[in-house]
DOLUM-961336 format. One line per field, with one value per residue (C-alpha): residue number from 1; z, x, y. Coordinates in pm, whole numbers, plus 50000, padded with zeros to 5 digits. Each point is the difference from the previous one (the first is absolute). Last residue first. Layout:
num c(NUM,...)
c3 c(Z,...)
c1 c(X,...)
c2 c(Y,...)
END
This chain:
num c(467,466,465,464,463,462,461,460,459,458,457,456,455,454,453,452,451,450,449,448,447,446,445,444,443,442,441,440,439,438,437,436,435,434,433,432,431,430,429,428,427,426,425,424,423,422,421,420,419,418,417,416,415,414,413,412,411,410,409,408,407,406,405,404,403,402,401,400,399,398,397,396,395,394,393,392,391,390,389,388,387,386,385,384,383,382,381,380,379,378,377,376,375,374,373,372,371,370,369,368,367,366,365,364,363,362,361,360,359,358,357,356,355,354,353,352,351,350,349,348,347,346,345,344,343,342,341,340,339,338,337,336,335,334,333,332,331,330,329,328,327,326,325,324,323,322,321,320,319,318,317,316,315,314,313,312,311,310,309,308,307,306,305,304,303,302,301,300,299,298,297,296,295,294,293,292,291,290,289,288,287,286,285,284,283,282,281,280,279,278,277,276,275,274,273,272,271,270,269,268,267,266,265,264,263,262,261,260,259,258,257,256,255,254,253,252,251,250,249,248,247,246,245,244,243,242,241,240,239,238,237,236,235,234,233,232,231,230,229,228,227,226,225,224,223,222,221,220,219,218,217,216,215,214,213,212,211,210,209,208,207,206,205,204,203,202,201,200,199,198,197,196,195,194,193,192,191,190,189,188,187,186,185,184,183,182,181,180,179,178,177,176,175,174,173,172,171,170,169,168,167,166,165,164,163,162,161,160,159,158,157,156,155,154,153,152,151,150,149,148,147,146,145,144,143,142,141,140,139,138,137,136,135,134,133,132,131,130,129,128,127,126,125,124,123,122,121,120,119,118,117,116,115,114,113,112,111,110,109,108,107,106,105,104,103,102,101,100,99,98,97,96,95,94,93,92,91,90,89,88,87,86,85,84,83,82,81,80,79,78,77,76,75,74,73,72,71,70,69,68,67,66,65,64,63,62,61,60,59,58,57,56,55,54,53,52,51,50,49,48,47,46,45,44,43,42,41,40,39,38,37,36,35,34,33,32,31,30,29,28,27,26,25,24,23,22,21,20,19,18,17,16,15,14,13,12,11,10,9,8,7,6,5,4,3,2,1)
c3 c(22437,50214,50390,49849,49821,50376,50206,49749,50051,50369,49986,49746,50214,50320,49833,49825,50346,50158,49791,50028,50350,49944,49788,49668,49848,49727,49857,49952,49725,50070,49744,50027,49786,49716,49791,49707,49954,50204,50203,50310,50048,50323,50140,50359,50140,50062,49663,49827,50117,49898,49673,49829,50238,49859,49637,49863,50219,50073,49730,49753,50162,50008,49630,49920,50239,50363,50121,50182,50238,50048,50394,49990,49728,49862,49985,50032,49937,50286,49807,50215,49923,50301,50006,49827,49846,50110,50218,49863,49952,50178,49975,50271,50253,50275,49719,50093,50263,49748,49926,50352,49998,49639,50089,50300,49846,49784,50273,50048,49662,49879,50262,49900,49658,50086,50256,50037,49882,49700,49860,50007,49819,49719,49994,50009,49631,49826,50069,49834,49724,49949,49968,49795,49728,49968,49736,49903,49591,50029,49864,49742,49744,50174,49854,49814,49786,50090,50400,50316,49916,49949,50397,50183,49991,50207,50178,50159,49977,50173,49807,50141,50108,50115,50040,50289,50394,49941,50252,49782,49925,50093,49679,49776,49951,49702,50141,49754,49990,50314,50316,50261,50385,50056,50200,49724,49761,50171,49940,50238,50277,50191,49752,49912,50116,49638,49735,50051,49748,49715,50065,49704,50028,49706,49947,49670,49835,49882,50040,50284,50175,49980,50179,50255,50020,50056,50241,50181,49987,50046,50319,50301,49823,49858,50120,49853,50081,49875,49663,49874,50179,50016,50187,49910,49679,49698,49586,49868,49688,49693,49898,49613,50053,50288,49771,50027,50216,50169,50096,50114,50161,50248,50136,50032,50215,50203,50107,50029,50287,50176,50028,50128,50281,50090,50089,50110,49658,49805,49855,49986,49771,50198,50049,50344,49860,49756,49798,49653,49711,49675,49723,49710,49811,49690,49746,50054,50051,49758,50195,50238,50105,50093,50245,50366,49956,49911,50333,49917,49951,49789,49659,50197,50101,49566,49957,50299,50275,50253,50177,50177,50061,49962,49865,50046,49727,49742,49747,49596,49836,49998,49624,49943,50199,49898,50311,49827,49919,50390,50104,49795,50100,50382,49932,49835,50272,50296,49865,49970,50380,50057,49803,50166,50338,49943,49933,49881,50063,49913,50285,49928,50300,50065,50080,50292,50234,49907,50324,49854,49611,50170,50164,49662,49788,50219,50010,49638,49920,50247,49911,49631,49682,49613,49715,50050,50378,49949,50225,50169,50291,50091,50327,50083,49863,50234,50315,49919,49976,50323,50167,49902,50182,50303,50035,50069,49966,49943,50110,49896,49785,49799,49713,50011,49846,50231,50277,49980,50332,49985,50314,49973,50062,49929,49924,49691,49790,50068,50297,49990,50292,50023,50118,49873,49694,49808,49700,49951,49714,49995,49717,50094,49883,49881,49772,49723,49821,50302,50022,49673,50024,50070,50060,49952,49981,50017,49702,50178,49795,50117,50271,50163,49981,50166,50237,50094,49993,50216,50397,49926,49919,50347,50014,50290,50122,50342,50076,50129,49949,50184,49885)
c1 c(51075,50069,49893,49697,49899,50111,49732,49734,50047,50011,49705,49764,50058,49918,49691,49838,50025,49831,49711,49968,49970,49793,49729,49972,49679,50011,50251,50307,50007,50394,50207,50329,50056,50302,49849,49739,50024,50283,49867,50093,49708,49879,50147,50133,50222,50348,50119,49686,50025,50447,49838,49865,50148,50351,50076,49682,49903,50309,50214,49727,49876,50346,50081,49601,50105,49955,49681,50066,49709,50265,49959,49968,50312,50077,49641,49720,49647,49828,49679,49646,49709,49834,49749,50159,50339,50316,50314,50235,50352,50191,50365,50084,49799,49806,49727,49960,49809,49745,49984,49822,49735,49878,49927,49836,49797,49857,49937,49648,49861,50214,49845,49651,50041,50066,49761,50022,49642,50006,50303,49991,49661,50182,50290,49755,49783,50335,50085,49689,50072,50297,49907,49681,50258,49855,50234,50156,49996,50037,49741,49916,49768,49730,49715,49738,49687,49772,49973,50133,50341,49959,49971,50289,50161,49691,50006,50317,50303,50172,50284,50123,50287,50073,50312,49939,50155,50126,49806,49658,49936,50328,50201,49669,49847,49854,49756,49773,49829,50174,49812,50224,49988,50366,49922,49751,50307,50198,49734,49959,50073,50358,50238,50106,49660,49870,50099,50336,50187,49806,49786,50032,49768,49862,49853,49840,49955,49689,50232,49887,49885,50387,50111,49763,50118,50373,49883,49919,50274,50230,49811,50258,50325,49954,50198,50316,50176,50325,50066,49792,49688,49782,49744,49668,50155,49938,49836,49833,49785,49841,50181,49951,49715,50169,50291,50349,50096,49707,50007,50393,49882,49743,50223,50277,49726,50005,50323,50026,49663,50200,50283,49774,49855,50313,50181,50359,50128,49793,50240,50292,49852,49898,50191,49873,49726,50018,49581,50110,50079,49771,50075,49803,49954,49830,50206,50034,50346,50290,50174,50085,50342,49920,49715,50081,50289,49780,49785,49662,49769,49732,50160,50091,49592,49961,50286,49975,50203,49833,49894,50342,49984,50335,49852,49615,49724,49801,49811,49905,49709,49728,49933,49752,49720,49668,49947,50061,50381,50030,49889,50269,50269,49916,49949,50369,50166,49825,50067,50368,49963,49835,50311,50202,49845,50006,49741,49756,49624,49771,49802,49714,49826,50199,49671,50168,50261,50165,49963,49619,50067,50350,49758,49755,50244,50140,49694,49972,50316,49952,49666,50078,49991,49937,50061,50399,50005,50164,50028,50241,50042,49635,49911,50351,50163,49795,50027,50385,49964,49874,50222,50300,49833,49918,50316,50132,50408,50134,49820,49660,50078,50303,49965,50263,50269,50052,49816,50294,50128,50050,50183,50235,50106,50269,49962,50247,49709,49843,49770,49714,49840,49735,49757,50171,50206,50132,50309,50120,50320,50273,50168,50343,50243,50389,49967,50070,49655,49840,50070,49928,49654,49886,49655,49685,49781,50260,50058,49969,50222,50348,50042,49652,50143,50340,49803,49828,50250,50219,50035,49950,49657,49871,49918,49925,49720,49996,50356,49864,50276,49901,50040)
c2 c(49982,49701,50126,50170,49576,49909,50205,49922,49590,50064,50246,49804,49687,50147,50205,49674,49825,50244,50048,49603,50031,50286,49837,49787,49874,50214,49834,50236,50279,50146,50240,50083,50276,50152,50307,49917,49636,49927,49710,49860,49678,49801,49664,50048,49745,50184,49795,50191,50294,49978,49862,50266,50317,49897,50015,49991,50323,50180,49923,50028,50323,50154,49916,50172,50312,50007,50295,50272,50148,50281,49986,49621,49909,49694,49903,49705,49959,49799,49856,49867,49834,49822,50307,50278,50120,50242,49990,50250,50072,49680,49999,50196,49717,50222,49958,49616,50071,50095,49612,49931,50300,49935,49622,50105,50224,49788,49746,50081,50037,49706,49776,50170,49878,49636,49996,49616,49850,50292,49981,49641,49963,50271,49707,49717,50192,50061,49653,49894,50252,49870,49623,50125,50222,50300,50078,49703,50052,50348,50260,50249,50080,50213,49966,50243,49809,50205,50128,49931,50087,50355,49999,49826,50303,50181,49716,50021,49815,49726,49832,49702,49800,49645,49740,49721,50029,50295,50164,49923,50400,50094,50004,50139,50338,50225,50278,50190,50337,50091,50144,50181,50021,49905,49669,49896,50035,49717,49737,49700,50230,50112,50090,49606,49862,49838,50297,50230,49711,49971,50292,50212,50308,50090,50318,50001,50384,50191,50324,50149,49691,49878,50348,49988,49609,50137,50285,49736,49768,50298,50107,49941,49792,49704,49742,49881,49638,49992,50125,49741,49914,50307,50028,50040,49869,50241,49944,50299,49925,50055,50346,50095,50269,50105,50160,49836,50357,50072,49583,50045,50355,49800,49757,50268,50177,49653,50040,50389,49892,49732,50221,50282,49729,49905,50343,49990,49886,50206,50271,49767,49748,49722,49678,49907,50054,49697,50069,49893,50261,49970,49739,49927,49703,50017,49764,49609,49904,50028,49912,49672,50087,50336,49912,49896,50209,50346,49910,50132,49750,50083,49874,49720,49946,49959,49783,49751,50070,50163,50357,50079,50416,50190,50296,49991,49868,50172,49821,50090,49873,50278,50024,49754,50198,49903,49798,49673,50141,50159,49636,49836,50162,49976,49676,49934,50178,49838,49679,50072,50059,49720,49766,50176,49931,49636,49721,50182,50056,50269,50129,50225,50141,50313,50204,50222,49795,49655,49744,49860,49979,49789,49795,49999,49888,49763,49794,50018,49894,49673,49907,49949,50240,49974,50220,50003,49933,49691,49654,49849,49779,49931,49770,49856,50286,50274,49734,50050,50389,49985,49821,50193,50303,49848,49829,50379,49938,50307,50350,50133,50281,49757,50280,50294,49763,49713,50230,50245,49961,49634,49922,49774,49601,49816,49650,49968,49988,50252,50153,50253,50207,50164,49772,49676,49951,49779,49855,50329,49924,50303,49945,50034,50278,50093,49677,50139,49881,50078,50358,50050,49928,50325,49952,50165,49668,49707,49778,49652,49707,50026,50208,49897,49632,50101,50158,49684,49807,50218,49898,49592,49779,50003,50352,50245,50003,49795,50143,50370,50280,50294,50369)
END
């Protein structure tokens, strides 16, 4: 970590998290820590490439992509300029009945990257908010259709879908939920796709874990009846939990599964979408059509909010007659500032080989952190593209995990800020069993590889040496 004087403060080492400490309520935060003064706000003031720096001048490398989202890297003046020619020309204007150049010219790229006849793109300016899009349409078209029954969603154990009420209810972290209940009814959970948590029986076999996975898919809609199942809601790979592909044929057997029960499948891009898993959309690397993709983070790099829905024309169908509308929208969906972004970011992808860069540095990536196994406290090295989770253990042989006052110890206690002090930003989370996770700009290569294993094995080495 380097401490660079040009950025840090004139105006003395804690104004600025003083402020945040008294006025900015944190997303996800315990602020606790602040109020007794055991922690300090940490305040990022810039970045550049991949790397950010805050306020005290130090500098680290942002291996989560700010959070799964800064595609592109810190610091593209390309990007920032076009959303200010956007403002100068037309800062706002709705897509409620009316459109502008911007929206439409978006539409029709991201018409372009989606595969089969997913031509309809809905904008939002989050992926919760596309996701609870998803939801209500897929209601609504199964009511227009002559089916008013089929309702109901399935979604994976441990999956993060968003925080509004209706993606909540899909989400399926129980802590991410109990203190906002009752949420809205039909939710069903089936088992997520973790094999290095397998039952027994498949735990040497991929392909038949991925196959009991999806057959739970298909007993949950047996079970709630098919004739009241709308939807199946799953991440091409999984975020929470630490980073879980699919294993060999689950996503198709999946969609044979959807198809034979006149079920959506949904696959919820908001993070796998834009380059993270090696294309613009994560499911066109796994061979499978969805009825409807809902995406967002990495769609402008960060560099402006955005999210869609994308879904396919048979959806978009009953709405092309009568009187029929959907009622929904956001106020700055399709925002033109955005959108214009939007628009430079997909350019960028494009003029730099975004895409391929991933493609060819994938393994790479994998390569470097699965050094990290000769570590005792690292269980498995899993994930995708530039989308990776380290999930880690008290015991390797056993495959035992630490229990919830272990966890906290270890991860909020130590593994938090110990990455960070070393000069790596990137998250330790605990939903589902304890993982380091790591999504770094997609512009990274092995030097920055590298730098993300040092730190990750000195700051590993010492959390085995304290337990």
């Amino acid at each position: 970590m380097t401490t660079d004087p040009q950025y840090v403060t004139e105006s003395g080492d804690d104004r600025l998290a003083q402020a945040a400490q008294r006025h900015l309520w944190m997303h996800f935060t315990r602020h606790s820590i602040y109020e007794t003064g055991e922690g300090h706000v940490p305040v990022i003031v810039r970045g550049e490439g991949p790397y950010i720096w805050d306020d005290q001048g130090r500098r680290y490398l942002d291996g989560l992509a700010g959070l799964f989202v800064v595609q592109a890297g810190h610091g593209r003046k390309e990007l920032a300029a076009a959303g200010a020619r956007q403002g100068e020309e037309l800062a706002f204007f709705p897509v409620w009945s009316y459109a502008h150049p911007r929206a439409i010219e978006l539409a029709e790229r991201l018409a372009h990257y989606a595969p089969g006849d997913l031509n309809r793109v809905f904008f939002t300016t989050g992926g919760g908010e596309a996701v609870e899009s998803a939801w209500k349409l897929a209601k609504q078209y199964f009511k227009l259709t002559g089916k008013p029954m089929k309702h109901k969603v399935i979604s994976r154990t441990i999956a993060y879908h968003g925080t509004p009420h209706g993606a909540l209810s899909i989400t399926g972290l129980t802590t991410a939920k109990e203190y906002f209940e009752p949420l809205v009814p039909s939710g069903i959970k089936v088992p997520n796709t973790n094999f290095y948590r397998a039952p027994e029986e498949y735990r040497y076999d991929e392909k038949a874990f991925g196959l009991w996975a999806a057959e739970r898919i298909r007993e949950a809609i047996e079970f709630e009846g098919a004739n009241t199942v709308a939807a199946v809601f799953l991440e091409p790979v999984q975020n929470s939990g630490g980073c879980i592909p699919p294993p060999p044929g689950y996503l198709e057997r999946v969609r044979e599964i959807c198809d034979e029960n006149d079920v959506l499948l949904v696959a919820d891009e908001t993070i796998t979408a834009f380059g993270r898993i090696g294309d613009i959309f994560a499911i066109k690397r796994f061979g499978v059509q969805p009825d409807i993709i809902t995406c967002a983070k990495g769609m402008t790099s960060g560099y402006a909010p955005a999210g869609a829905m994308i879904a396919s024309e048979r959806l978009f169908e009953p709405f092309k007659h009568g009187k029929t509308s959907f009622l929904h929208g956001y106020t700055w969906g399709g925002h033109p500032v955005s959108s214009a972004v939007a628009l430079a970011n997909l350019d960028l992808f494009e003029r730099e080989g975004i895409i391929e860069h991933v493609r060819d540095n994938e393994g790479a990536f994998r390569r470097t952190l699965e050094k990290l196994y000769d570590l005792p406290i690292v269980g498995d090295v899993r994930g995708a593209g530039f989308f990776y989770g380290i999930e880690l253990v008290k015991d390797k042989e056993t495959r035992e995990t630490f229990d919830d006052d272990e966890s906290e110890r270890l991860l909020r206690g130590f593994l938090d800020k110990a990455l960070f002090d070393n000069g790596l930003y990137c998250r330790a989370d605990d939903r589902g069993d304890p993982v380091v996770q790591l999504a770094p700009p997609l512009i990274c290569d092995q030097s920055h590889f590298d730098e993300m294993e040092q730190i990750l094995r000195h700051v590993l080495t010492e959390a085995w040496a304290r337990l």
